[in-house]
C-alpha positions as CSV (number, residue, x, y, z in Angstrom):
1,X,-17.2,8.5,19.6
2,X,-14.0,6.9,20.3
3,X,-15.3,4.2,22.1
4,X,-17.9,3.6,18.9
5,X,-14.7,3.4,17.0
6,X,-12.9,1.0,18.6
7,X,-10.1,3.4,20.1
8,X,-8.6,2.5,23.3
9,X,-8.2,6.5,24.1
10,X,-7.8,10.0,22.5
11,X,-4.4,9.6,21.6
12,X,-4.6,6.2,19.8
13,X,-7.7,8.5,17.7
14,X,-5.3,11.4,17.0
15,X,-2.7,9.6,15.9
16,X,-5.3,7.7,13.5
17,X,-6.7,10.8,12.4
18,X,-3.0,12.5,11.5
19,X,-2.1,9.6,9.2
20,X,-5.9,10.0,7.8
21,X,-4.5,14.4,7.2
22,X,-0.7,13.1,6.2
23,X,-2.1,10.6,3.6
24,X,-4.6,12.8,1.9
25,X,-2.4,15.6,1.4
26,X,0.3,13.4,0.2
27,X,-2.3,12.0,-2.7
28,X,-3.9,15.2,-3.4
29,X,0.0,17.2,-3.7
30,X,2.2,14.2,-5.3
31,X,-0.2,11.2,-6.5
32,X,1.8,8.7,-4.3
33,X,-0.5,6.0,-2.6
34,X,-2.2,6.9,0.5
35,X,-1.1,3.9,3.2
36,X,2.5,5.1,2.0
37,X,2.6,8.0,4.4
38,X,-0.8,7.5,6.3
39,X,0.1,3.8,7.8
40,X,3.4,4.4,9.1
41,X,2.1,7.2,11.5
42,X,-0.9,4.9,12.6
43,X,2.0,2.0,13.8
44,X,2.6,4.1,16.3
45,X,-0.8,3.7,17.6
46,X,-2.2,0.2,16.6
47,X,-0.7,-2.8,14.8
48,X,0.0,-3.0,11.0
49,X,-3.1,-5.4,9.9
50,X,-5.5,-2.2,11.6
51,X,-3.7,0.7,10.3
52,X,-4.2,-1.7,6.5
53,X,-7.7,-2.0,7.7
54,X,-8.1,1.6,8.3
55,X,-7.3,2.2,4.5
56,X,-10.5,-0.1,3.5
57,X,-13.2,3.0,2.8
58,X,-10.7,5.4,1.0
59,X,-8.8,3.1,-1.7
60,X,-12.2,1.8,-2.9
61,X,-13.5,5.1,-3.1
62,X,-10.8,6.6,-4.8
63,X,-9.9,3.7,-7.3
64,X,-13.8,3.4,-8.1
65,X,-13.7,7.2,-9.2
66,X,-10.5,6.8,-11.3
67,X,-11.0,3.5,-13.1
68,X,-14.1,4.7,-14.7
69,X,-11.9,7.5,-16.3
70,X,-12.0,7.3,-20.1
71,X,-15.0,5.1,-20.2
72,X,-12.7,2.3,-21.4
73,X,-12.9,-0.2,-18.2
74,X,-13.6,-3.3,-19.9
75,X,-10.9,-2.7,-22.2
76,X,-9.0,-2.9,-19.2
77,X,-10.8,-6.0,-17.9
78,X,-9.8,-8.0,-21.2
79,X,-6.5,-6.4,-21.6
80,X,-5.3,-7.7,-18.4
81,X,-7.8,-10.5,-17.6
82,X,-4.6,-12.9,-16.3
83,X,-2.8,-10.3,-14.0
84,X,-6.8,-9.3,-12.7
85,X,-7.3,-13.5,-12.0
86,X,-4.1,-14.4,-11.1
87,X,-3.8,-11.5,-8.5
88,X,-7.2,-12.2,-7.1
89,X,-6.5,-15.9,-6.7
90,X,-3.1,-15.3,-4.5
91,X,-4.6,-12.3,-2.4
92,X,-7.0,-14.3,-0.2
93,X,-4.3,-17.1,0.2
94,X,-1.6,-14.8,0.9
95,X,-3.0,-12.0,3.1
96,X,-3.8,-15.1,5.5
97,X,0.1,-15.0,6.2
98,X,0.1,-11.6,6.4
99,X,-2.5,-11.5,9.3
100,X,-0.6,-14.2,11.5
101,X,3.0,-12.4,11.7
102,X,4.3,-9.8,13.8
103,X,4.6,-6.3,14.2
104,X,8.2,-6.6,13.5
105,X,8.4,-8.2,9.9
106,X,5.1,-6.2,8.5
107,X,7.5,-3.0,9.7
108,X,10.4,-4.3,8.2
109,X,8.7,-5.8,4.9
110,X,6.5,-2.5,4.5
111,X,9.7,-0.4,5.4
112,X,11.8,-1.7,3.0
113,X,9.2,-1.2,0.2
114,X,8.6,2.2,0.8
115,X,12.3,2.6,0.6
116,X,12.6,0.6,-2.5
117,X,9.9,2.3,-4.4
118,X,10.8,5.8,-3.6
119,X,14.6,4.7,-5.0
120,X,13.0,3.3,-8.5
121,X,11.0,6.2,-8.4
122,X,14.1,8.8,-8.2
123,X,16.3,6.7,-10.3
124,X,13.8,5.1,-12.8
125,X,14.9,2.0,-14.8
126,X,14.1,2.5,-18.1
127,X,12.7,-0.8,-20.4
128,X,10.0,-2.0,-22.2
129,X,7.4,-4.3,-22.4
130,X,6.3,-5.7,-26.2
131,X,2.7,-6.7,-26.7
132,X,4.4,-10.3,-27.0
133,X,5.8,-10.4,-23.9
134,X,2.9,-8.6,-22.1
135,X,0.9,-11.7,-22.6
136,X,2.9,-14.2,-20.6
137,X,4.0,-11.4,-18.1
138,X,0.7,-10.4,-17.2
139,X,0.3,-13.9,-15.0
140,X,3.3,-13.4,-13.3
141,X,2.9,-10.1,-12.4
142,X,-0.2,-10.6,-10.7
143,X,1.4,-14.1,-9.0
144,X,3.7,-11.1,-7.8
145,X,1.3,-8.9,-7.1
146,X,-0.8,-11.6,-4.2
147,X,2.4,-12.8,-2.7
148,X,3.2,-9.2,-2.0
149,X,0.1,-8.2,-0.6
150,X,0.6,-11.2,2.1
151,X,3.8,-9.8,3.3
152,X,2.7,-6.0,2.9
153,X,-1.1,-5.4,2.4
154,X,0.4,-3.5,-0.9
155,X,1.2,-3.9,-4.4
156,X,1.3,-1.0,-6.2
157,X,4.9,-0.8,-6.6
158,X,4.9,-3.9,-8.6
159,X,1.8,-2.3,-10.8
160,X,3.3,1.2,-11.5
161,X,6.5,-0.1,-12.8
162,X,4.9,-2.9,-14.6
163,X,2.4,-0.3,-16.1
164,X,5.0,2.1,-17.1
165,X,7.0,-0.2,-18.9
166,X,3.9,-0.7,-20.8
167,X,3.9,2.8,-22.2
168,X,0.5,3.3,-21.2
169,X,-0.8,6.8,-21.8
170,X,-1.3,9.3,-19.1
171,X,-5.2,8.9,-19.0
172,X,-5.1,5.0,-19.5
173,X,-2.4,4.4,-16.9
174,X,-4.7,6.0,-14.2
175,X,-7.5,4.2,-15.3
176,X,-5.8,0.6,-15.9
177,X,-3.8,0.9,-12.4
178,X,-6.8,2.1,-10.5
179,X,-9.1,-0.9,-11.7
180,X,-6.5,-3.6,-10.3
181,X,-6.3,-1.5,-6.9
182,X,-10.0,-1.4,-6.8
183,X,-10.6,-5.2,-8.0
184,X,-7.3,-6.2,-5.6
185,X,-9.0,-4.2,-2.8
186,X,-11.5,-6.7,-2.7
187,X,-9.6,-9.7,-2.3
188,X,-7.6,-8.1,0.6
189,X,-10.3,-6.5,2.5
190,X,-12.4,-9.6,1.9
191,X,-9.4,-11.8,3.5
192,X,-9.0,-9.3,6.2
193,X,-12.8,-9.6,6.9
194,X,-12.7,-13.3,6.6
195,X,-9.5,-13.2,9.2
196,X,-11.8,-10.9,11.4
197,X,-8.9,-8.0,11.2
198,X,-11.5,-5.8,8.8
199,X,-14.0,-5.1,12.2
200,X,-17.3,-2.8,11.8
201,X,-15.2,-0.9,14.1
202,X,-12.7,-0.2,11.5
203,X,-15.6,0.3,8.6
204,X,-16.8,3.3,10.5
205,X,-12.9,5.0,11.2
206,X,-12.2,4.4,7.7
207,X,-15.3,5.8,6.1
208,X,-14.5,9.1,8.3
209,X,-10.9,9.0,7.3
210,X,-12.2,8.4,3.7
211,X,-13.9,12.0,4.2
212,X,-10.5,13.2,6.1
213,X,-8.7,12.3,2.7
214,X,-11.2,13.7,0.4
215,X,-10.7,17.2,1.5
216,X,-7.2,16.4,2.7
217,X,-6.3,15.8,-1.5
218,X,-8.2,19.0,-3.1
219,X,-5.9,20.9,-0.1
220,X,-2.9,19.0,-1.7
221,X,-3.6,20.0,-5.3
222,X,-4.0,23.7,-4.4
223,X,-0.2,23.1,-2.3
224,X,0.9,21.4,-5.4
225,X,0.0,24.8,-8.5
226,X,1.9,27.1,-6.0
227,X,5.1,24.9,-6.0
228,X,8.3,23.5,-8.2
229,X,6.8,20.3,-8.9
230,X,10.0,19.0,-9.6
231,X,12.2,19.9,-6.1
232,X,9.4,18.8,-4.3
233,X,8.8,15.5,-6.1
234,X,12.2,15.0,-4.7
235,X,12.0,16.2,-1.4
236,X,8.8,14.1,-0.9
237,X,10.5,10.8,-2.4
238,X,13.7,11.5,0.4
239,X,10.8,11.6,3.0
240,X,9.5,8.6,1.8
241,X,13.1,6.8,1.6
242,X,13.1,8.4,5.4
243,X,10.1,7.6,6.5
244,X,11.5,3.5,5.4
245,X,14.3,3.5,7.0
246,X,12.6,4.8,9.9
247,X,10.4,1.7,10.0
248,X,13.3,-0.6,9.3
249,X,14.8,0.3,12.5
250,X,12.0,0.6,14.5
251,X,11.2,-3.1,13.3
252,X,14.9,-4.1,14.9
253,X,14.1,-2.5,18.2
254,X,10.8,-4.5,18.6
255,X,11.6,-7.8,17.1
């Protein structure tokens, strides 16, 4: 089995299978996105673009489910036509940058997001976007959105700010933010593919860590009724600032 996945030994597996357990609970007990706490423990075991890779199966899975929410997905399509097109335009160009630098600069550029996020997240800015100003951000957020995929793979952070200074309801911000993962996850697993990063090899591990983090997030939504939402919110946000840091340094002693 290992060798049908592509894994140079059993510890290179387990490690790939803990980040699989670590980024399912995560999801299922606080929301935050899987490759948040999943792809820092798989670093330790194979390089940033195949940790990304390993996330293919599970964020198109998940996003599909969530986007059809509320039955109001091409709503969403029109609303934020620009963001959708521009984001999908800059992926492809940008994730081929992302696939050519090291180890060291996806640690530190993934590090310092995960840092940054959790921080925005724990001390939120609070503003607004007008339905007048939403039409000529929407482009620019989604030029934002590709260029950050080609340093990080990610661009959620960018979304879920944008998205909440939008006001969106609980039920449409789910939806709305799920349909650009799942549309973006196309452009960057299509890059990846094209760069030959996204292997069959990695198809198969992901679609068994996409199983992994299905059960892995109803385990973290019965952990998250029998706590105080609240203190843990924080405590996982302090990890995540933690777990940043972590890669920060570890980004220094490699480069």
């Amino acid at each position: 089995m290992l060798e049908f996945f592509g894994f140079p030994d059993a510890r290179t597996a387990i490690i790939v299978m803990i980040g699989f357990f670590v980024a399912g609970l995560a999801k299922g007990a606080f929301g935050l996105g899987m490759p948040f706490f999943g792809m820092p423990i798989m670093t330790f075991a194979i390089s940033f673009q195949s940790a990304l890779g390993m996330f293919a199966v599970p964020n198109f899975t998940a996003n599909f489910q969530q986007m059809l929410m509320g039955g109001r997905i091409v709503y969403f399509f029109r609303r934020f036509a620009w963001l959708l097109a521009t984001t999908l335009v800059t992926v492809p160009f940008s994730v081929q940058y992302m696939v050519t630098i090291d180890q060291a600069t996806c640690l530190l550029v993934f590090g310092s997001l995960a840092f940054l996020f959790a921080g925005v997240q724990m001390f939120p800015v609070s503003f607004t976007v007008s339905p007048a100003q939403e039409r000529w951000m929407n482009p620019i957020v989604g030029l934002l959105c590709g260029a950050l995929a080609g340093l990080s793979g990610l661009y959620g952070p960018i979304l879920i700010v944008y998205f909440m200074a939008l006001r969106l309801s609980k039920e449409d911000f789910v939806a709305a933010i799920s349909l650009m993962y799942f549309m973006g996850s196309l452009a960057i697993y299509g890059a990846l593919a094209y760069a030959h990063v996204l292997t069959f090899e990695l198809l198969a591990a992901s679609a068994v860590g996409a199983v992994i983090i299905g059960l892995m997030v109803h385990f973290g939504q019965f952990v998250r009724q029998h706590i105080n939402e609240a203190r843990y919110r924080k405590l996982i946000l302090l990890l995540l600032m933690a777990i940043g840091i972590e890669m920060i340094l570890r980004s220094q002693s490699i480069g």
